[in-house]
C-alpha positions in Angstrom: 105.9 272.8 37.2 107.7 275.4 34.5 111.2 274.2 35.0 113.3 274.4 31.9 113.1 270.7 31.3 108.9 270.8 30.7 107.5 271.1 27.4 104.1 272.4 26.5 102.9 269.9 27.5 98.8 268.6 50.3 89.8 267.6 68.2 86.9 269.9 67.7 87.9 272.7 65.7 91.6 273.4 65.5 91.2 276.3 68.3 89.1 274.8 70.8 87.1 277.9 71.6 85.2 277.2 75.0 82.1 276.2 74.5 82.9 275.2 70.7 81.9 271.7 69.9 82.3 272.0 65.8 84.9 269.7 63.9 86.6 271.7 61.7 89.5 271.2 59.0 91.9 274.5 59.2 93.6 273.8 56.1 91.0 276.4 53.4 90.3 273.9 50.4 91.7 270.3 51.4 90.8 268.9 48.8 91.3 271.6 46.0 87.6 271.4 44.9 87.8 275.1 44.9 89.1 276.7 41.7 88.6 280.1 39.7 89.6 278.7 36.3 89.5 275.7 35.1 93.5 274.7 34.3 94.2 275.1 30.7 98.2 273.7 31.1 100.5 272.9 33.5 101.8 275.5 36.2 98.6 276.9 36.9 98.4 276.3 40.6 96.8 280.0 41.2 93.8 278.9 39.9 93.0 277.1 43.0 91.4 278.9 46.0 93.3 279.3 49.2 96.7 277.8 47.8 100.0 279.2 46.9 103.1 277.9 45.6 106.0 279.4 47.1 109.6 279.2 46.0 109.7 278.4 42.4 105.6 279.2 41.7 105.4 276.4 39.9 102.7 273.8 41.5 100.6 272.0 39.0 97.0 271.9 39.3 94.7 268.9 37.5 91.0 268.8 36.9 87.8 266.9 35.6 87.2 269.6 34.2 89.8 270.1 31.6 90.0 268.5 28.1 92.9 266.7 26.7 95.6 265.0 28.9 97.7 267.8 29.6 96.1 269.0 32.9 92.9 267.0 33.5 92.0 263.6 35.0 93.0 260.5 35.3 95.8 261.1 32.6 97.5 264.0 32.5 101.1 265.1 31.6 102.7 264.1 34.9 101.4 261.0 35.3 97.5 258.4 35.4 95.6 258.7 38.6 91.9 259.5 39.8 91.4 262.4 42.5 91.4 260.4 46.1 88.5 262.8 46.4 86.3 265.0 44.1 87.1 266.2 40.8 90.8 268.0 42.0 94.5 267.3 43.1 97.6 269.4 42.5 100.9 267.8 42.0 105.1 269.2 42.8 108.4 267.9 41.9 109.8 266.5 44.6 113.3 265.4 43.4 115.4 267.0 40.9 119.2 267.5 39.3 117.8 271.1 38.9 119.6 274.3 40.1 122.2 272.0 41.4 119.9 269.3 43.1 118.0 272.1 44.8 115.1 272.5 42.8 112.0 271.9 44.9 107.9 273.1 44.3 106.0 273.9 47.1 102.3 274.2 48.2 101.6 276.5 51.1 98.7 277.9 52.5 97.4 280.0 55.6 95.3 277.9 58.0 91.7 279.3 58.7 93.2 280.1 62.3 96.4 279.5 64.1 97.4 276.7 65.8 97.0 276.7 69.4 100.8 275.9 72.1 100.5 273.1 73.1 97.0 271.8 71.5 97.8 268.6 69.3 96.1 268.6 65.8 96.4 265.6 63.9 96.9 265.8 60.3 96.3 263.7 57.0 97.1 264.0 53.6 97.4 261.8 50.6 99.7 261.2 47.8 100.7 259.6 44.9 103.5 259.3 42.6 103.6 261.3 39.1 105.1 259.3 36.3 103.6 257.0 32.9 102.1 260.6 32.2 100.8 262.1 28.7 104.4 263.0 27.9 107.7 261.6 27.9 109.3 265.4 28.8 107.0 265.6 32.0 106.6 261.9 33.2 108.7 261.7 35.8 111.8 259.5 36.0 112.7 258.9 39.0 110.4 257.9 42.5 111.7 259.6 45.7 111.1 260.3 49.4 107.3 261.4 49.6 106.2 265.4 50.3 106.3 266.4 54.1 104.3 269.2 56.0 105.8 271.8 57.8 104.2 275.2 59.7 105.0 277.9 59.5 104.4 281.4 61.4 105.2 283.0 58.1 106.5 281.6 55.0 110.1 281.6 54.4 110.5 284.6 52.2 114.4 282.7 51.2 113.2 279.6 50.3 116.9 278.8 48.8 118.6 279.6 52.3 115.6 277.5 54.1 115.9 274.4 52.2 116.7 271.8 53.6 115.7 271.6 56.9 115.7 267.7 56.5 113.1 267.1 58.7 109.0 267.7 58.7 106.2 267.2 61.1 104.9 264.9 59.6 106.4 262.2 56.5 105.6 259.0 55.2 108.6 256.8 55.7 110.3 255.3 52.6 109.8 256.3 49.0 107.1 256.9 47.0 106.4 254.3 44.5 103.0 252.9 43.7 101.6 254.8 41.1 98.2 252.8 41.5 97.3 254.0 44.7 96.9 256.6 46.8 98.9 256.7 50.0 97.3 258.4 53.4 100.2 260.1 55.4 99.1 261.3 58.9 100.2 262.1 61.9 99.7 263.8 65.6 102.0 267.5 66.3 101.9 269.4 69.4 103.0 273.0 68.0 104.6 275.1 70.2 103.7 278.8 68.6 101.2 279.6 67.0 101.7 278.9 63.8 99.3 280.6 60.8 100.7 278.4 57.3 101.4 274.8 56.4 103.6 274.2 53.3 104.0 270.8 51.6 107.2 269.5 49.9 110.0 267.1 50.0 112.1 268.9 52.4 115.2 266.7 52.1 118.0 267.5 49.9 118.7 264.8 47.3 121.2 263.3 49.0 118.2 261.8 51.8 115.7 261.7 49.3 116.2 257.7 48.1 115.6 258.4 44.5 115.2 255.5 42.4 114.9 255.0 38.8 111.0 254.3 38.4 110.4 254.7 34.4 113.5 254.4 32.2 111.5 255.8 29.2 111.2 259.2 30.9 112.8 262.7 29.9 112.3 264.8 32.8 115.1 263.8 35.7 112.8 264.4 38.3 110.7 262.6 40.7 107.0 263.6 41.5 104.0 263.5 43.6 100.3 264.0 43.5 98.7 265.7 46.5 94.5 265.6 47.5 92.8 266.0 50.9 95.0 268.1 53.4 93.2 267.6 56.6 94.2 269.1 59.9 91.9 269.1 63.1 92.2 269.2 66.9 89.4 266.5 66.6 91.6 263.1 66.1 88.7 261.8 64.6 88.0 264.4 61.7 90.6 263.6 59.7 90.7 260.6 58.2 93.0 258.0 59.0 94.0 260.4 62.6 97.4 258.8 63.1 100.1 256.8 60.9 100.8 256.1 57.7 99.3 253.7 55.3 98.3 252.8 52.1 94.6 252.8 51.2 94.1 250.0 48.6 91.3 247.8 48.5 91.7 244.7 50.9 94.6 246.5 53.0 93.8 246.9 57.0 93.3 250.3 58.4 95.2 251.0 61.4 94.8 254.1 63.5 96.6 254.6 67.0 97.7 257.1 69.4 100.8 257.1 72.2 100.6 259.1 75.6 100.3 258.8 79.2 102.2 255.6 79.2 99.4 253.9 77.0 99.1 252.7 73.2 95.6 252.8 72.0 95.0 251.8 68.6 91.7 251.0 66.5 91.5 248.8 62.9 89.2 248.2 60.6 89.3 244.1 61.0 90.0 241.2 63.5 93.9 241.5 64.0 94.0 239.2 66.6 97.1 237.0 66.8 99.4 239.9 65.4 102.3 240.8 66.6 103.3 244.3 67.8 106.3 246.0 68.0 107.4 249.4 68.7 110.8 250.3 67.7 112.5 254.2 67.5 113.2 255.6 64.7 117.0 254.1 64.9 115.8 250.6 65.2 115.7 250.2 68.3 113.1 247.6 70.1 111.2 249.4 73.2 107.9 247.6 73.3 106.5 244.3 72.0 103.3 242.5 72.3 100.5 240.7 70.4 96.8 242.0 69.9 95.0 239.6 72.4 91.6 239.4 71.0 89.1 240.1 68.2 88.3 243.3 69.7 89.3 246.2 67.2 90.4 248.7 70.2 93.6 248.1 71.7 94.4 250.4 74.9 97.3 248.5 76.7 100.7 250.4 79.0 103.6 250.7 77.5 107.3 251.8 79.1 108.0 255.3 79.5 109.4 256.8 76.1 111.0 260.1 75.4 109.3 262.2 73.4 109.8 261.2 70.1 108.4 259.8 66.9 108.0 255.9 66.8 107.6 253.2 64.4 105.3 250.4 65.0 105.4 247.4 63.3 102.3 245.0 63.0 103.0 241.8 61.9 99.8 240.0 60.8 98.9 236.3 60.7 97.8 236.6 57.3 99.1 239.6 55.5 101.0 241.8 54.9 103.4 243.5 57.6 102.3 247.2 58.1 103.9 250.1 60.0 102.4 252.4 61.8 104.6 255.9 62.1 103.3 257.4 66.4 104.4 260.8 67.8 104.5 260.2 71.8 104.4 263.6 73.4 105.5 263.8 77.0 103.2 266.6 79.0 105.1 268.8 81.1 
């Protein structure tokens, strides 16, 4: 984060080797526990092991272990929040009037070994907005479409002609607002290479990326986002939360599901029966529609046949709140 603006001031193991039965994460350092220094300011996202920030070089990193509330934890200059794990997070502008609205910071690393054609590995992260930070200069203005993850078999060495690509493999739907929580995104990808790197951003130029004023008092003309636990495994049950997006606050249902051979199987963390079900594509369009029959918190039930394609599934609860439910359906050959 050293734009001109600041002051001083994201299945077994992923290659399912035969005979292999060991969970693994790919992505080196998930959770950015893993340091060399200690951050002393802002920009110092080389301090963390395994990580890179491509593009501009100008990732943030925040820790326990610093003093004062430029660069440590909860407060910091960017904004309040607690790691979702551990003492760690690093954090990237995701929206900004800089370099003509193309201003974007990246995290990227190299998985601990390629992705396998035509294996699916399902992937989690979590984030949470910047802003109501230590300073005015840093705090970030504006709220904006949440960071994506992309692969990669290398890293763009243009990052300027690459973005934007306005798309990701996986993204959390909407914009990134609540400042008090931290939001899970996650989601299942079939690669078809072999890809060696992940990056995180926003990937949408401004124009898709929803900004919205979020703190009035602000200096910075940017929006930005917090990024802990990067998880992906071949192993859907590795990762936490396996599939979809959702928010983890306290008294909010879990919801985890999967879409393939002509079946919807999904799995929550409470009685959910009575609520209604319904699958629409990403244009709005209805395809599938049910209720969850009993108490029972598996759901395995048919569904039509469906294009490959990423859906949306809406769960509309009895008592609370209506969730969605973001399902890649992959069609075998």
């Amino acid at each position: 984060m050293n734009a001109p603006a600041k002051v001083i001031f994201v299945f077994l193991l992923g290659s399912v080797l035969v005979g292999s039965t060991q969970a693994q994460n790919l992505v080196p350092n998930g959770s950015f526990e893993d340091y060399t220094n200690c951050p002393t300011s802002f920009g110092q996202w080389a301090n963390v092991v395994g990580w890179t920030s491509p593009f501009t070089q100008s990732a943030d990193y925040y820790n326990a272990c610093a003093s004062g509330v430029v660069c440590s934890v909860p407060l910091n200059t960017a904004g309040y929040q607690y790691p979702a794990q551990g003492d760690g997070y690093m954090g990237i502008i995701t929206y900004a009037t800089l370099m003509g609205g193309t201003y974007r910071e990246v995290l990227a690393t190299e998985l601990v070994q390629p992705l396998q054609p035509g294996v699916p590995v399902y992937i989690t992260y979590k984030v949470s907005p910047g802003g109501f930070g230590s300073n005015v200069n840093n705090s970030a203005t504006w709220a904006a479409k949440g960071p994506g993850l992309n692969f990669f078999m290398d890293l763009p060495t243009d990052w300027q002609s690459y973005l934007f690509p306005n798309a990701a493999v996986v993204e959390m739907p909407g914009v990134l607002t609540d400042t008090a929580a931290w939001t899970t995104v996650s989601g299942m990808y079939v690669p078809d290479s072999a890809y060696q790197w992940l990056a995180i951003a926003n990937f949408y130029e401004n124009e898709q990326s929803q900004a919205q004023l979020l703190d009035s008092t602000a200096q910075s003309d940017w929006a930005y986002a917090f990024v802990d636990e990067v998880c992906v495994s071949v192993d859907p049950s590795y990762c936490s939360g396996g599939m979809g997006v959702g928010e983890h606050a306290a008294g909010t249902t879990q919801v985890q599901g999967t879409i393939g051979d002509g079946r919807l199987r999904l799995y929550a963390d409470r009685d959910l029966k009575g609520s209604m079900l319904r699958l629409y594509t990403l244009q709005g369009a209805l395809v599938w529609s049910s209720t969850w029959p009993t108490t029972d918190p598996f759901l395995d039930v048919p569904v039509p046949s469906l294009a490959q394609a990423v859906y949306v599934l809406k769960i509309n609860q009895p008592q609370g709140p209506t969730q969605a439910l973001r399902l890649f359906h992959s069609v075998q050959p």
